[in-house]
C-alpha positions in Angstrom: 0.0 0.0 0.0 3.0 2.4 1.1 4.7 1.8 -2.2 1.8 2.8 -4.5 0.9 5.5 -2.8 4.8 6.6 -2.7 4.2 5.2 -6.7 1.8 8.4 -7.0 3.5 11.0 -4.8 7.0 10.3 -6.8 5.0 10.2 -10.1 3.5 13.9 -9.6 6.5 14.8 -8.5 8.2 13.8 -11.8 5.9 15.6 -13.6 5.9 18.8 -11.6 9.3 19.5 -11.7 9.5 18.2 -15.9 7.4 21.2 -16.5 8.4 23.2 -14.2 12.1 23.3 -15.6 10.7 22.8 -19.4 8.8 25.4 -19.0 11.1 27.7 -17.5 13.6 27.0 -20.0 11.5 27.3 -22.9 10.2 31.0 -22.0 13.5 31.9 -21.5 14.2 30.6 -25.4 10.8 32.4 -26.4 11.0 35.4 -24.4 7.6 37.1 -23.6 7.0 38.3 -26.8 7.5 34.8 -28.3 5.5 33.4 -25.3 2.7 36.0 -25.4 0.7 37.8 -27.9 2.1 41.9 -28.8 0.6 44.1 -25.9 -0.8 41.4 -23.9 -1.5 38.2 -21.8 -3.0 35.6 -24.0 -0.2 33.2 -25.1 0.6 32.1 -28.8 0.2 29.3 -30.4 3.8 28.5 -30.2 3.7 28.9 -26.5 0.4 26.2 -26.7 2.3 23.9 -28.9 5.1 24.1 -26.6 3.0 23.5 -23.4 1.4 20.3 -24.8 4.6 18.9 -25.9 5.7 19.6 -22.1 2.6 18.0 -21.0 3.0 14.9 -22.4 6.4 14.5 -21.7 5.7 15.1 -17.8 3.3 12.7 -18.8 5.7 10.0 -19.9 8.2 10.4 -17.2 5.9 10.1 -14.2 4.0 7.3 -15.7 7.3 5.9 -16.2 8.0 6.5 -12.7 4.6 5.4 -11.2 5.1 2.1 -12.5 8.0 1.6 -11.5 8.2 2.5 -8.2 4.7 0.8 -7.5 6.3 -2.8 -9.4 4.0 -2.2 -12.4 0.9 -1.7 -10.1 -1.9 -0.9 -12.9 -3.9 0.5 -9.6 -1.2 3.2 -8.7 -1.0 4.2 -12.1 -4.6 4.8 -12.3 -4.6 6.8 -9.4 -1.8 8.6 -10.8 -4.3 9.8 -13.9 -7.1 10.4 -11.4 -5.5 12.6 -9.2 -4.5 14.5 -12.8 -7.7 15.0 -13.9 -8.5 16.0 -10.5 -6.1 18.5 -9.9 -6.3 19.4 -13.7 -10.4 20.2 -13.7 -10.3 21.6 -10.1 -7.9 24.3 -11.9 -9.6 25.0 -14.7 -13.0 25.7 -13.3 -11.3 27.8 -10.1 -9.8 29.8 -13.6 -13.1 30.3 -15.3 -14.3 31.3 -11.8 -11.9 33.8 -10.7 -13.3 37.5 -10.7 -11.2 39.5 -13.4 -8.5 40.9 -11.3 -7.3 43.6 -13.3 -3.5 45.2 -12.4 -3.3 49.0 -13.5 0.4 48.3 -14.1 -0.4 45.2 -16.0 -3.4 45.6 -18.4 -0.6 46.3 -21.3 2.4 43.6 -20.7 5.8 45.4 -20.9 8.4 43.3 -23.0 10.5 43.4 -20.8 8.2 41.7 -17.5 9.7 39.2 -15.3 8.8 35.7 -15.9 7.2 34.8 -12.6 4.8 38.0 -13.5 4.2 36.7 -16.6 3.5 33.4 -15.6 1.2 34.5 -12.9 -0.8 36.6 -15.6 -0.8 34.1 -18.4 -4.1 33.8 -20.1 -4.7 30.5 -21.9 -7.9 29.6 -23.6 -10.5 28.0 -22.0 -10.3 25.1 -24.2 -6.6 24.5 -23.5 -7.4 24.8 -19.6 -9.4 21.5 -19.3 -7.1 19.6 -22.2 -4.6 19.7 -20.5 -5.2 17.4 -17.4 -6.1 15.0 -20.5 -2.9 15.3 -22.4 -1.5 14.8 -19.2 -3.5 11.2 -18.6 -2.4 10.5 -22.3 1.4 11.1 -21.3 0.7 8.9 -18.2 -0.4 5.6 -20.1 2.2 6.3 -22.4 5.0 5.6 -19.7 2.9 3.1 -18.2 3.0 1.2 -21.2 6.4 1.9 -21.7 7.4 0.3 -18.5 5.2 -2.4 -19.2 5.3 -3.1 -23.1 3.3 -6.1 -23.6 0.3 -5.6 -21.3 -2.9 -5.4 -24.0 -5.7 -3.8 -23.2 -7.8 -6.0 -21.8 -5.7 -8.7 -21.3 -5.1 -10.3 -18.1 -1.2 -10.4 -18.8 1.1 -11.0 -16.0 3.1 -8.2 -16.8 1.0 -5.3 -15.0 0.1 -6.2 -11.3 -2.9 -4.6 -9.7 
């Protein structure tokens, strides 16, 4: 029990600090004028593309790491992806739900803004809000699998423990 709940801690964990440091990295590549639309907020498309591809690598390595810390335990893995959509959707509607909070300093972004500002005012579509925690399960199943490469779906192979 221990280990698949250390299985899920150690998994989020992995994927925390992947996008964390990917992210990081990546705006300083973009800057904020790469990372943001001219004059404001909303993020580009690059910047999307960029998050997604993040996403599912965080994915990957803590799925990767779930199962293997839990001994290919298909049960810790699952509550790996739960507790993604979880977190993911609890986000996402506390976003939607936030009053506007508008800074008179902030309402045009200066090129030059620090990135913990800028993260902090980031506005991503709606859309993109409640796909990520998806993307996220997606990157999950792909390490799981990875760890475990011939477990079929729906198979009772010996390979995945529950």
């Amino acid at each position: 029990m221990f280990n698949k709940i250390a299985a899920v801690v150690l998994g989020y964990m992995a994927m925390f600090v992947t996008v964390f440091v990917c992210l990081t990295a990546a705006y300083a590549v973009m800057g904020a004028d790469g990372a943001f639309e001219t004059g404001s907020f909303e993020v580009t498309m690059p910047w999307i593309v960029v998050m997604f591809i993040v996403n599912i690598i965080a994915g990957i390595l803590g799925g990767i790491v779930c199962a293997k810390v839990s001994n290919k335990s298909k049960r810790a893995v699952q509550s790996l992806m739960a507790l993604i959509v979880l977190l993911g959707l609890f986000l996402a509607f506390s976003v939607m739900n936030a009053p506007a909070e508008v800074d008179a300093e902030l309402v045009v972004r200066d090129p030059d803004i620090k990135m913990s500002d800028a993260m902090m005012n980031a506005e991503r579509p709606t859309w993109m809000l409640f796909a990520d925690p998806f993307v996220g399960v997606l990157g999950i199943l792909i390490g799981a699998m990875i760890v475990c490469p011939d477990r079929k779906a729906g198979s009772g192979s010996a390979s995945y423990r529950d």
